[in-house]
TIKOL-995937 format. One record per residue (C-alpha): residue number from 0; residue in one letter; chain; x, y, z. Coordinates in pm, whole numbers, plus 50000, padded with zeros to 5 digits. Example, Ala and Ser with C-alpha at 12.3 -4.5 7.8 and 13.67 -1.06 7.14 Angstrom:
2
<0; 'A'; 'A'; <51230; 49550; 50780>>
<1; 'S'; 'A'; <51367; 49894; 50714>>
//
This chain:
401
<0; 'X'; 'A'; <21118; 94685; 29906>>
<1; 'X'; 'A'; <20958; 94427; 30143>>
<2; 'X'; 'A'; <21141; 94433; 30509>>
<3; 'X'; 'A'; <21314; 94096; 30576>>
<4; 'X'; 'A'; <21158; 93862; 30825>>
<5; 'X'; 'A'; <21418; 93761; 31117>>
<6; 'X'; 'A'; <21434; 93451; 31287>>
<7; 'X'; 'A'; <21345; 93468; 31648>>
<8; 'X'; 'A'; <21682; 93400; 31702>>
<9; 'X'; 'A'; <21852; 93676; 31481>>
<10; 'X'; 'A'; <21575; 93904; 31631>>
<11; 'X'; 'A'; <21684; 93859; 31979>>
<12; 'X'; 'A'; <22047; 93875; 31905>>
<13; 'X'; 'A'; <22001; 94227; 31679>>
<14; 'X'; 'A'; <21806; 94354; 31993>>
<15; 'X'; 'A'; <22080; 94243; 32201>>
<16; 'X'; 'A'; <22332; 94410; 32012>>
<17; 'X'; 'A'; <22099; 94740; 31935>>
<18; 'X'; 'A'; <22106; 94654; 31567>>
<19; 'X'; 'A'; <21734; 94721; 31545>>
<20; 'X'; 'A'; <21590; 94413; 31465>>
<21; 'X'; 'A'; <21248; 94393; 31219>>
<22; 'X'; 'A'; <21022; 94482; 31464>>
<23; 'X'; 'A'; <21068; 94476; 31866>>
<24; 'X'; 'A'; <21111; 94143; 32076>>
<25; 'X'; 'A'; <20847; 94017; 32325>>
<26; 'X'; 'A'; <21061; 93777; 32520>>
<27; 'X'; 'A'; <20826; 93782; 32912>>
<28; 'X'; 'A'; <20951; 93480; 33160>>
<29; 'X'; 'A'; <20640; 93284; 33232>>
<30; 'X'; 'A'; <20665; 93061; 33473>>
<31; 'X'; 'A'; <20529; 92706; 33457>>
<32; 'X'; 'A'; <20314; 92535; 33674>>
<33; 'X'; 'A'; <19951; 92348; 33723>>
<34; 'X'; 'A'; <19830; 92718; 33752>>
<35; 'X'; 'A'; <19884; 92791; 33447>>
<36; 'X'; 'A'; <19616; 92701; 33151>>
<37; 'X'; 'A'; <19592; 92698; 32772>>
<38; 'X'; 'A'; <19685; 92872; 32575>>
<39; 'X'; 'A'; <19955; 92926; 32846>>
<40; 'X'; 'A'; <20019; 92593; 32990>>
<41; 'X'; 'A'; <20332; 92352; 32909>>
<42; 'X'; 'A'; <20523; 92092; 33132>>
<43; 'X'; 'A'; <20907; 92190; 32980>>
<44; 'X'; 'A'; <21072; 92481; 32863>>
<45; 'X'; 'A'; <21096; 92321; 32476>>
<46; 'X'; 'A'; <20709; 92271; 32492>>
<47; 'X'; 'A'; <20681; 92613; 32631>>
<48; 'X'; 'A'; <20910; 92751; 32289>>
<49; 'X'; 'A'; <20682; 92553; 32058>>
<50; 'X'; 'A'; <20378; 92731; 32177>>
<51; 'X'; 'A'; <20540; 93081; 32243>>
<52; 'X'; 'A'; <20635; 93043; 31897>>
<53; 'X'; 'A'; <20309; 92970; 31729>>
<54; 'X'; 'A'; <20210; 93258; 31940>>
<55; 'X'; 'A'; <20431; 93473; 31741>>
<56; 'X'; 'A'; <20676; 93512; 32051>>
<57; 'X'; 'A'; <21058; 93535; 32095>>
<58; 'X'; 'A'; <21077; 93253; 32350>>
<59; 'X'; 'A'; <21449; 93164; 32486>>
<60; 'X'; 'A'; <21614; 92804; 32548>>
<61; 'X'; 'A'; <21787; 92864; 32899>>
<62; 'X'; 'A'; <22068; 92612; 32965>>
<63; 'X'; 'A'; <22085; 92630; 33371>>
<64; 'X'; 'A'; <22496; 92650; 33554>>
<65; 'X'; 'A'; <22525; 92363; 33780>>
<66; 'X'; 'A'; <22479; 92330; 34120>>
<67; 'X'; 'A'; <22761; 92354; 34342>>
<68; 'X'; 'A'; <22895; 91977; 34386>>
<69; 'X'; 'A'; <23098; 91913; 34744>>
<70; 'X'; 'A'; <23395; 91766; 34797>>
<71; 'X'; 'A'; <23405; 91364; 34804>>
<72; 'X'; 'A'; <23552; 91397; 35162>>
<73; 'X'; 'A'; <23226; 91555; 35277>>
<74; 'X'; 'A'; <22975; 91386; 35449>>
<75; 'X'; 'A'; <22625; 91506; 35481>>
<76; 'X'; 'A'; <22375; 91486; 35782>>
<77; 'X'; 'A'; <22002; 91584; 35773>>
<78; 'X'; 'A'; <21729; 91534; 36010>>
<79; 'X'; 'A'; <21418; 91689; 36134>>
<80; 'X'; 'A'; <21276; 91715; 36459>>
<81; 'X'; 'A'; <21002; 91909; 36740>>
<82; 'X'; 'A'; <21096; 92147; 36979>>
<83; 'X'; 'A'; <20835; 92374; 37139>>
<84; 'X'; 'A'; <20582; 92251; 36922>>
<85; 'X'; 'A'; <20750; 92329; 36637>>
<86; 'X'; 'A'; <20922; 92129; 36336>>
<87; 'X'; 'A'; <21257; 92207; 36236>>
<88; 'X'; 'A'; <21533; 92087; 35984>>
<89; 'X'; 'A'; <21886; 92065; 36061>>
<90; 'X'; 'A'; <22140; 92000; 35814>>
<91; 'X'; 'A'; <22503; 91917; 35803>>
<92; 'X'; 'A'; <22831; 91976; 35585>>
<93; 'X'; 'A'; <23096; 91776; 35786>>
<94; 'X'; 'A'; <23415; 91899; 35617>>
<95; 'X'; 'A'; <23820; 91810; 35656>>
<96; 'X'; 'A'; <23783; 92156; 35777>>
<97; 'X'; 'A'; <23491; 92164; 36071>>
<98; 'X'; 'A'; <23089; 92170; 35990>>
<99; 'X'; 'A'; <22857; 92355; 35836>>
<100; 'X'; 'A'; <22548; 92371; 35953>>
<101; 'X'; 'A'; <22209; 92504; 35899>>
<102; 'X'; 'A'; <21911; 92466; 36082>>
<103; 'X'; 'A'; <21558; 92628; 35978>>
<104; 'X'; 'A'; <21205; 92629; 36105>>
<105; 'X'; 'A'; <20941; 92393; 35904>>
<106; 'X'; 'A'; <20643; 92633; 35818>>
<107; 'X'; 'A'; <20265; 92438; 35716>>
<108; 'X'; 'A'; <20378; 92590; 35356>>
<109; 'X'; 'A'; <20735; 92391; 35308>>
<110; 'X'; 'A'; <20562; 92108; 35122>>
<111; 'X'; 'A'; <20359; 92321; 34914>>
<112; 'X'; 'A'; <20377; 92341; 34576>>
<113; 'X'; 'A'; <20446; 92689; 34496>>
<114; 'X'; 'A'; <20813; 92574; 34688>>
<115; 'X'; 'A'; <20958; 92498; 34383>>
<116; 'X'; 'A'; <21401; 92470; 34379>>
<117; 'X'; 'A'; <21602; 92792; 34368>>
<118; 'X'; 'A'; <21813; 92602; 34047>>
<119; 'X'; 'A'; <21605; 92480; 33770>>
<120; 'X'; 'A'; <21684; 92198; 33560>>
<121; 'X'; 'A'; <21770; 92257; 33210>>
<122; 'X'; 'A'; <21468; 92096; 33045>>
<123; 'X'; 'A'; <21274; 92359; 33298>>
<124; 'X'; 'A'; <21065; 92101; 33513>>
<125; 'X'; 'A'; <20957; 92321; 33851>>
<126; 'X'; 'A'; <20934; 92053; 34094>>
<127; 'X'; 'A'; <21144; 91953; 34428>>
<128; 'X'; 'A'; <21291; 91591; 34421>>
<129; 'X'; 'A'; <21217; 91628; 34809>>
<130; 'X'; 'A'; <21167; 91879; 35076>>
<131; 'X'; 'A'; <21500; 91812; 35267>>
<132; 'X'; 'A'; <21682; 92149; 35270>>
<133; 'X'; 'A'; <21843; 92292; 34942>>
<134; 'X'; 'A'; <22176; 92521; 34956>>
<135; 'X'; 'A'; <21968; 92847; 34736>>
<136; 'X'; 'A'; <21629; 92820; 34835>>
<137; 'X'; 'A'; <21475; 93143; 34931>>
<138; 'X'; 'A'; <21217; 92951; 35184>>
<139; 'X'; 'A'; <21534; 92900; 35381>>
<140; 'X'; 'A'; <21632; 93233; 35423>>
<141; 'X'; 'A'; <21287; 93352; 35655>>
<142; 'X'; 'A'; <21274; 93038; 35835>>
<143; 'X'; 'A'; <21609; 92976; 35927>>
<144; 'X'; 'A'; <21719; 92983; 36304>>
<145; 'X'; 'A'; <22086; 92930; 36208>>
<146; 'X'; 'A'; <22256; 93009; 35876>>
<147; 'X'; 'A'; <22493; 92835; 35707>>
<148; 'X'; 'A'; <22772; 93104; 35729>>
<149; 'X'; 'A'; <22785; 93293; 36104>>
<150; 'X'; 'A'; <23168; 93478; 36070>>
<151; 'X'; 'A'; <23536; 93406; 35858>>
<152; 'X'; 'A'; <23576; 93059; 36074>>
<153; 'X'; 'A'; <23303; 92894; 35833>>
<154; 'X'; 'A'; <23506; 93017; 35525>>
<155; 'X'; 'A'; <23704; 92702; 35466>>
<156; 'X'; 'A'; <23414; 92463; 35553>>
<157; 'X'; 'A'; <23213; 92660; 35249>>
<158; 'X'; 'A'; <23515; 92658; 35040>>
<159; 'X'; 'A'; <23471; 92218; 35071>>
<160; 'X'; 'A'; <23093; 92293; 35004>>
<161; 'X'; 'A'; <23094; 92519; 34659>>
<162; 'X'; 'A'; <23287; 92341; 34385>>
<163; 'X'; 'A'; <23218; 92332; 34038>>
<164; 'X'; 'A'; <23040; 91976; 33894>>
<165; 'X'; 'A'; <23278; 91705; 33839>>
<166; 'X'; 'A'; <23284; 91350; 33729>>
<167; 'X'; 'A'; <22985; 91156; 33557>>
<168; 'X'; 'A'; <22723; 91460; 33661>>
<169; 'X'; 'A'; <22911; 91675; 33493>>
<170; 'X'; 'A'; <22896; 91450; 33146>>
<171; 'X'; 'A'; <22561; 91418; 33241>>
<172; 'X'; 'A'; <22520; 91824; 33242>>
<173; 'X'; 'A'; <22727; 91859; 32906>>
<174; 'X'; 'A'; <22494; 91627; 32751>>
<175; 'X'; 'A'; <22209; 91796; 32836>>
<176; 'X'; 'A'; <22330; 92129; 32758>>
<177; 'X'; 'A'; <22392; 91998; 32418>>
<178; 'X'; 'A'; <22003; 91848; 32402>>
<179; 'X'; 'A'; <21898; 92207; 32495>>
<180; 'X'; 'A'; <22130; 92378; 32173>>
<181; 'X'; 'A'; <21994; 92109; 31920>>
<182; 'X'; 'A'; <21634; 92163; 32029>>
<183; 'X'; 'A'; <21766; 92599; 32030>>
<184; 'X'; 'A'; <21934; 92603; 31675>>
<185; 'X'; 'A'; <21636; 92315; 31493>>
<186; 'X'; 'A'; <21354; 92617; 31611>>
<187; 'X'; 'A'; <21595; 92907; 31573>>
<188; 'X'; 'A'; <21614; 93013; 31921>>
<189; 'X'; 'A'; <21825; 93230; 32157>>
<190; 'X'; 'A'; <21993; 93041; 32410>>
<191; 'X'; 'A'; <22019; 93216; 32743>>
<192; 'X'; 'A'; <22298; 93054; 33008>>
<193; 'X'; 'A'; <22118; 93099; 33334>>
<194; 'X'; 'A'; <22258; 93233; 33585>>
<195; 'X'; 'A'; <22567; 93334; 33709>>
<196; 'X'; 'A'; <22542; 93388; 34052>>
<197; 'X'; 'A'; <22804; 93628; 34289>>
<198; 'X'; 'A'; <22679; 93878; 34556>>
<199; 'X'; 'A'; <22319; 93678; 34545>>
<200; 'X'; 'A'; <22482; 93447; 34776>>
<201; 'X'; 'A'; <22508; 93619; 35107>>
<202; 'X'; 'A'; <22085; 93621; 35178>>
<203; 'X'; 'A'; <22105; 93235; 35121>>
<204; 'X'; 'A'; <22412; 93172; 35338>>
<205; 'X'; 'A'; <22433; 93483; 35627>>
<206; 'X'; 'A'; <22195; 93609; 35784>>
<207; 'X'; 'A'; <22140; 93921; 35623>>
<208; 'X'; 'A'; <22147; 94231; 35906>>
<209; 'X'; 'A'; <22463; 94072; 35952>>
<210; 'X'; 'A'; <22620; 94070; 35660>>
<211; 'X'; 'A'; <22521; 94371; 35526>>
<212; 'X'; 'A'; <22735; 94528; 35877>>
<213; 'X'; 'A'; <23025; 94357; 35752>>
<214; 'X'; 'A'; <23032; 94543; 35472>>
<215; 'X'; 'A'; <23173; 94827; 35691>>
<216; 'X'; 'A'; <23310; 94623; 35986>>
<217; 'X'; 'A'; <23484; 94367; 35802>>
<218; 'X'; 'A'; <23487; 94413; 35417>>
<219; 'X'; 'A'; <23765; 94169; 35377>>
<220; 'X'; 'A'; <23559; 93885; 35530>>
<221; 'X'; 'A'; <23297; 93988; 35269>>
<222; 'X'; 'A'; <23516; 94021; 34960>>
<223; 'X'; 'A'; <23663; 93685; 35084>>
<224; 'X'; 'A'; <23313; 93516; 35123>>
<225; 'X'; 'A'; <23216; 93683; 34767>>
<226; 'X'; 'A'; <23512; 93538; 34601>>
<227; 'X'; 'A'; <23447; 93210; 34704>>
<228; 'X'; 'A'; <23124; 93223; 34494>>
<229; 'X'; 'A'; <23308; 93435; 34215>>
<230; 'X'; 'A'; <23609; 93151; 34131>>
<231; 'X'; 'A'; <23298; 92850; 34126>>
<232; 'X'; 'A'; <23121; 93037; 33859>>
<233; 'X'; 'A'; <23402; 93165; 33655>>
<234; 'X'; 'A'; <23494; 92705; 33657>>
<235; 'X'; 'A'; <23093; 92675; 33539>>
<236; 'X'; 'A'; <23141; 92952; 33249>>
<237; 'X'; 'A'; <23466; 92767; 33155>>
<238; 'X'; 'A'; <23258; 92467; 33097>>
<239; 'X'; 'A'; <22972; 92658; 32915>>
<240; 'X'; 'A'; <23163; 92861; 32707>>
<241; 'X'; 'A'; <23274; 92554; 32523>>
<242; 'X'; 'A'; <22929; 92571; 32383>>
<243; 'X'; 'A'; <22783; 92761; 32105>>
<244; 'X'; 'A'; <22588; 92973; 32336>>
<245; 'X'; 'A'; <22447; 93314; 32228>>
<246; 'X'; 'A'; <22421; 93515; 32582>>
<247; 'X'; 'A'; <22503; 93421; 32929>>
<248; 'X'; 'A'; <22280; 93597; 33249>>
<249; 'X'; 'A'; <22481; 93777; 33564>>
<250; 'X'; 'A'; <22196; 93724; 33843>>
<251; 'X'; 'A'; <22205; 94044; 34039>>
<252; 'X'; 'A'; <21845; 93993; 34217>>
<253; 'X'; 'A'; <21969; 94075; 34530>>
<254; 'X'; 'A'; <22278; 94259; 34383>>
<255; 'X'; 'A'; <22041; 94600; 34471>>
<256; 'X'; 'A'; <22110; 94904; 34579>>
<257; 'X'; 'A'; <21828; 94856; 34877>>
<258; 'X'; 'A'; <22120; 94637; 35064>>
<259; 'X'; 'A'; <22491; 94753; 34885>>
<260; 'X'; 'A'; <22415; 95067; 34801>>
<261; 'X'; 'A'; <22593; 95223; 34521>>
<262; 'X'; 'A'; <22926; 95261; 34726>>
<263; 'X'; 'A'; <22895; 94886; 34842>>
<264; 'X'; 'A'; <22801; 94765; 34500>>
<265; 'X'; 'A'; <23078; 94967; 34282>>
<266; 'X'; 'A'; <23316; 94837; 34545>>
<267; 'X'; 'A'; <23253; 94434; 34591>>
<268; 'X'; 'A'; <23044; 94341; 34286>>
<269; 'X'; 'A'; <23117; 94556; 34005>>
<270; 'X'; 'A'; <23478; 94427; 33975>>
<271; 'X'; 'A'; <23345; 94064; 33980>>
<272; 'X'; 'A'; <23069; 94146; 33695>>
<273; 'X'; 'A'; <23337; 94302; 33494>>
<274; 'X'; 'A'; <23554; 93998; 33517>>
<275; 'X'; 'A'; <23296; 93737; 33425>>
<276; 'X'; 'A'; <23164; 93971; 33148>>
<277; 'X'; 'A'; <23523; 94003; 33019>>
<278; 'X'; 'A'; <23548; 93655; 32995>>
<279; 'X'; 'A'; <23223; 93611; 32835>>
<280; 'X'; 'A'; <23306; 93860; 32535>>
<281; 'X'; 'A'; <23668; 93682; 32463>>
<282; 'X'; 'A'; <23448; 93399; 32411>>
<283; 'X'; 'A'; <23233; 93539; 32188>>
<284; 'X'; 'A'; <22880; 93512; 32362>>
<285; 'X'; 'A'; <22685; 93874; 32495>>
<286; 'X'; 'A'; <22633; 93910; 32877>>
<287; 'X'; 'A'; <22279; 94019; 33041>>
<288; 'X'; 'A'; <22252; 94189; 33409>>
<289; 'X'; 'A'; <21978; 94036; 33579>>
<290; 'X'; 'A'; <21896; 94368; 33810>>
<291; 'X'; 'A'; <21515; 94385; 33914>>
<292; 'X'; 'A'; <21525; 94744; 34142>>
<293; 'X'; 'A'; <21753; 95009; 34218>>
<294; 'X'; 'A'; <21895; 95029; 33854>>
<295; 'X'; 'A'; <21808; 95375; 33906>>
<296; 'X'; 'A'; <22035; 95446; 34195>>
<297; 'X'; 'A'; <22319; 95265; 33997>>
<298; 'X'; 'A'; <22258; 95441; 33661>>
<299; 'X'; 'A'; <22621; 95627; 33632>>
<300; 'X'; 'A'; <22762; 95288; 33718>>
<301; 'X'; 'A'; <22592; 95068; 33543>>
<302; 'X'; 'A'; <22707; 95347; 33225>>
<303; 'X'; 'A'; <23038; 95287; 33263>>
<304; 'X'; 'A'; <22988; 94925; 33289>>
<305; 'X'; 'A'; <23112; 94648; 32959>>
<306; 'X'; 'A'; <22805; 94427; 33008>>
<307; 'X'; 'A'; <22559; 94435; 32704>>
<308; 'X'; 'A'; <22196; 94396; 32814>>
<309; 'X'; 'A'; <22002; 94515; 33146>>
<310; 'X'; 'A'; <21760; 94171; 33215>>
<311; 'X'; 'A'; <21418; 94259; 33443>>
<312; 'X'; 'A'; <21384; 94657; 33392>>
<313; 'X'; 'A'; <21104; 94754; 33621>>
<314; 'X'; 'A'; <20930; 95126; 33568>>
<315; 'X'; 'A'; <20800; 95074; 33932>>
<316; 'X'; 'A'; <21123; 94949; 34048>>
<317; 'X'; 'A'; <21388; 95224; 33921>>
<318; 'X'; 'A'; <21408; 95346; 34272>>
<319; 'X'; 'A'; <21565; 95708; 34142>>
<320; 'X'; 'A'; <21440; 95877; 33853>>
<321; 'X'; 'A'; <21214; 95727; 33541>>
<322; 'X'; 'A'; <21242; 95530; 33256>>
<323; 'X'; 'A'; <21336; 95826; 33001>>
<324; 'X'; 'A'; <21631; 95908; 33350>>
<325; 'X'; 'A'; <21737; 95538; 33239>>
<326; 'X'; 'A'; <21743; 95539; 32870>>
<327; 'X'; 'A'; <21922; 95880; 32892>>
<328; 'X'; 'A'; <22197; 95752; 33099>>
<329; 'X'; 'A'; <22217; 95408; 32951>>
<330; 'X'; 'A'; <22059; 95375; 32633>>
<331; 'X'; 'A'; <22376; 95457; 32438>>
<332; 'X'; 'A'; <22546; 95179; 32508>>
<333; 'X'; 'A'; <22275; 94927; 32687>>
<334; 'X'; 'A'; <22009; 94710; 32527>>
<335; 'X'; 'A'; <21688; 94690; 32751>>
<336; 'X'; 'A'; <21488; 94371; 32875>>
<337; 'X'; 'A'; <21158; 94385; 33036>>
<338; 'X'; 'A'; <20957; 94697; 33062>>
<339; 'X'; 'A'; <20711; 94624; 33201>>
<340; 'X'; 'A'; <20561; 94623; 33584>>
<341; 'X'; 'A'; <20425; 94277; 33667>>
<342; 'X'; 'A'; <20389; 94341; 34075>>
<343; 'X'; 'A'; <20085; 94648; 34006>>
<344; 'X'; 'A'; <20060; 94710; 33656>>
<345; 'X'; 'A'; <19988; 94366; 33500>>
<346; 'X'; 'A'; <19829; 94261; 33836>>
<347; 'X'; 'A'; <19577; 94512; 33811>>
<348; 'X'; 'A'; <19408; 94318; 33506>>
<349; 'X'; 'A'; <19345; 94652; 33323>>
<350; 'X'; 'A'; <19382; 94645; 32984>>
<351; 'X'; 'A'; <19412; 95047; 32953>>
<352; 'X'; 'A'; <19648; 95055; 33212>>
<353; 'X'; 'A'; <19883; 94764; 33073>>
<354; 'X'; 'A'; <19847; 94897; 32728>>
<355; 'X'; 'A'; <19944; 95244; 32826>>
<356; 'X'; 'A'; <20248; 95063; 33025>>
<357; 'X'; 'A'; <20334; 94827; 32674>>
<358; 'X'; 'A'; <20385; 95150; 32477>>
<359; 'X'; 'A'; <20592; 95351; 32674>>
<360; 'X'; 'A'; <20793; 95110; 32677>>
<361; 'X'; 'A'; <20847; 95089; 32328>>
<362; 'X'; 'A'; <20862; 95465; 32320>>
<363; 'X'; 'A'; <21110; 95503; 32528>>
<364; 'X'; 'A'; <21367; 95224; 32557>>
<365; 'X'; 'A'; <21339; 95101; 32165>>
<366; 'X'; 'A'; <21471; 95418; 32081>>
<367; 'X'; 'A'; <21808; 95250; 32003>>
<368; 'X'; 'A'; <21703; 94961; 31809>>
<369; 'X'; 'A'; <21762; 94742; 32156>>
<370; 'X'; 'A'; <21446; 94635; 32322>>
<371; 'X'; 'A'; <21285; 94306; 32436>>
<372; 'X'; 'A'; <20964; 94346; 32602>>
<373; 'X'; 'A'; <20907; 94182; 32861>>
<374; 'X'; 'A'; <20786; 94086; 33203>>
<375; 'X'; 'A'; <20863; 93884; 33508>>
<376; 'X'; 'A'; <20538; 93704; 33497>>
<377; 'X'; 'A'; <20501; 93448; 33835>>
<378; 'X'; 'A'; <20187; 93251; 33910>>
<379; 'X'; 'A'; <19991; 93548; 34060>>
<380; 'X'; 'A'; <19965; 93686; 33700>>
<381; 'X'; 'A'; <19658; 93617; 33520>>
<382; 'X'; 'A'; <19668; 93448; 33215>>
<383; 'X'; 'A'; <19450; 93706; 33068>>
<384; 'X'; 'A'; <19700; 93982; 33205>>
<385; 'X'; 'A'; <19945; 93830; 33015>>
<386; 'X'; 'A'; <19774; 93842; 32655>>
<387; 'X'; 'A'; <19646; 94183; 32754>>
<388; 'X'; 'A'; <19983; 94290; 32749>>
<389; 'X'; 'A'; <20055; 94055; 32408>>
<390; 'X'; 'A'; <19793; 94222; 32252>>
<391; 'X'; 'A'; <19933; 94546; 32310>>
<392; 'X'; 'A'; <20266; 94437; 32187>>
<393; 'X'; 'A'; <20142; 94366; 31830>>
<394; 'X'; 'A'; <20000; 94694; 31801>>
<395; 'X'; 'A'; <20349; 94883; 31883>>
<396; 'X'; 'A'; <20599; 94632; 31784>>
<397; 'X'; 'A'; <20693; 94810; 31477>>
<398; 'X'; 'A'; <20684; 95180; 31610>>
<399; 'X'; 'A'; <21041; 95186; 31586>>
<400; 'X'; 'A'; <21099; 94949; 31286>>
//
C-alpha cells in the first residue's frame, strides 16, 4: 500500500507532536537579504514559502508578537551628538515615574545594512525604518555607555515603557496576523508565533556583568525586572491565541546556561516558561524552546519540562555531552528542531563534512518520529552550503519513515 503524502503543514505538526510524519521535515531559517541569490533569494517571508515549497521544503509562516507600545503619558527624547571625537546617541523615556535613559556609542557600522531590527515585521521585510535607537537591538548592547536599566529605581519607569499594543496598531497587528494565516492555511503551512520573549531581556536593558551579580546579590530585583517582561507577553499571547495558530516560540537565546547556569535558570526562568507554555496548551496550539547552547547543561531540566519542541539544537553547541546524551535524556518526550551546525560545519563548505553532519542527525534525533532538520542559516552561509546540506536531506529523509 502506497504511503500517504502529507501536507507541509500536517508534516510539521506530526513532527511536532512525534507522530512520525511521511518522511522527516527540513524546516532551516534562512535569512533574507540582498546577499542572498537565486534560487535562494526573496523580498518577504510568503515569497520565501512559495519558493521553499517548489523546493520541496517545509517552510513556516511566522506571525511576529508586537513590540512593546509605551504609555500615552510618555514622552520620548532622542538626539545625537560628538564628544571626544566620537558620535553618540542618547535616548529618552520621560515617564509619570522619572526617565529612562540610554545612551550608546555610534560605531562606522550602525548604518550598515547587515543592522537589521531585533523585531521583524510579520510579512518578514529586514530593513530599519531609521537608525535612531531601538529598545531590542543587539548593536545596542556593545556600544552602549549607559543602559537603559542601572538598579530597582528604574523599575517603574520600565514598567510605563513595556506595555502590550493598544489602540488602532493593535487592529492594525490583528489584521495582519490574519493576512499571514490566509496566505498559511491557502499553501498549507505551519504557522510559527514568533517569539515570546522573558529572560532575553536583561542583555538589551542591563548591562550584563551586572545583572548576572544580581542574580546572587539581589534575586528579587531580578525576578521583579523578569516579571515585568513575563506579564507583557502573557497580554501578547492573549491576543494571539485568539488565532488559529499551530505553535507559538519561547525565545531563550540568551536564556543559556553560559550566563544562568542551571541553578539560575531552574530558579527565574523555568517557572515563567512553564506558565506561558501552560497557557499555550489550554489553548490548543504546541510550544517550541528557542535554546541555541547549553541545552546540554540543562538536559535533566529541560526533561522534566511541559514544552513540546526544542527550536535551534546545535551538535557544536550542547556544551555537556552529545547529541545521542540529548536524545537519551529528552527524546521521550521532546521533538527536535535543527541539527545541524551552521557556525563550522555548514561554514566549512564541505559537502562530506555537512553530509556526514545531515545524517546523524536523522540517525539520532528522528528516532522518535519528531525531527525537523534544520539550521540557523545567517548571511555568512553560502548559498551553496545551504543546498549541500538540502541535498543531503533528500537522501536520508525517509531513513526513519
Amino acid at each position: 500500500m502506497p504511503k500517504q503524502v502529507m501536507t507541509s503543514r500536517e508534516r510539521m505538526l506530526a513532527a511536532l507532536r512525534c507522530e512520525q510524519p511521511d518522511h522527516i521535515p527540513i524546516s532551516p531559517y534562512i535569512n533574507q537579504g540582498p546577499w542572498r541569490l537565486e534560487p535562494l533569494y526573496w523580498r518577504d517571508q510568503f515569497e520565501r514559502a512559495e519558493v521553499m515549497l517548489e523546493m520541496g521544503l517545509d517552510p513556516t509562516i511566522d506571525i511576529w508578537l508586537p513590540d512593546p507600545q509605551p504609555h500615552p503619558d510618555v514622552e520620548i527624547k532622542t538626539w545625537r551628538e560628538q564628544k571626544d571625537g566620537k558620535t553618540y546617541l542618547t535616548k529618552e523615556y520621560h515617564t509619570p515615574a522619572g526617565i529612562l535613559r540610554q545612551t550608546v556609542h555610534e560605531t562606522n557600522d550602525w548604518c550598515a545594512p547587515e543592522h537589521a531590527p531585533w523585531q521583524l515585521t510579520i510579512f518578514g521585510i529586514e530593513h530599519r525604518r531609521g537608525f535612531g535607537m531601538d529598545l531590542f537591538d543587539d548593536h545596542n548592547v556593545s556600544r552602549r555607555t549607559e543602559p537603559w536599566v542601572k538598579g530597582p529605581e528604574d523599575l517603574d519607569k520600565l514598567r510605563y515603557i513595556i506595555r502590550p499594543l493598544a489602540g488602532w496598531q493593535l487592529d492594525e497587528w490583528r489584521m495582519d496576523v490574519q493576512r499571514a494565516l490566509d496566505f498559511a492555511r491557502k499553501h498549507q503551512l505551519l504557522t510559527q508565533v514568533r517569539r515570546s520573549i522573558v529572560g532575553d531581556a536583561f542583555q538589551w536593558f542591563c548591562d550584563i556583568p551586572w545583572f548576572l551579580m544580581q542574580l546572587y546579590d539581589n534575586p528579587g530585583f531580578v525576578k521583579e525586572f523578569l516579571d515585568i517582561f513575563h506579564r507583557w507577553q502573557l497580554a501578547s499571547l492573549d491576543e494571539v491565541l485568539q488565532f488559529d495558530v499551530d505553535c507559538i516560540q519561547y525565545r531563550g537565546w540568551y536564556e543559556i546556561s553560559t550566563y544562568w547556569g542551571p541553578r539560575g535558570f531552574e530558579k527565574f526562568l523555568v517557572p515563567i516558561i512553564e506558565e506561558q507554555t501552560q497557557k499555550v496548551h489550554d489553548a490548543g496550539p504546541l510550544m517550541t524552546f528557542l535554546l541555541p547552547e547549553g541545552a546540554g547543561v540543562y538536559a535533566d531540566i529541560l526533561a522534566r519540562m511541559s514544552f513540546d519542541c526544542l527550536y535551534y539544537v546545535d551538535p557544536r553547541m550542547l556544551h555537556a555531552g552529545d547529541l545521542d546524551d540529548l536524545f537519551n535524556t529528552i527524546g521521550d518526550s521532546k521533538s527536535f528542531w535543527g541539527g545541524v551546525n551552521a557556525e563550522v560545519t555548514l561554514l566549512s563548505e564541505d559537502p562530506d563534512r555537512i553530509d556526514a553532519a545531515v545524517k546523524r542527525a536523522i540517525k539520532v534525533l528522528g528516532r522518535n518520529g519528531g525531527l525537523i532538520l534544520g539550521a540557523g542559516l545567517f548571511s555568512a552561509i553560502s548559498n551553496q552550503s545551504v543546498l549541500y546540506m538540502i541535498d543531503s536531506w533528500r537522501k536520508y529523509k525517509d531513513m526513519y519513515s
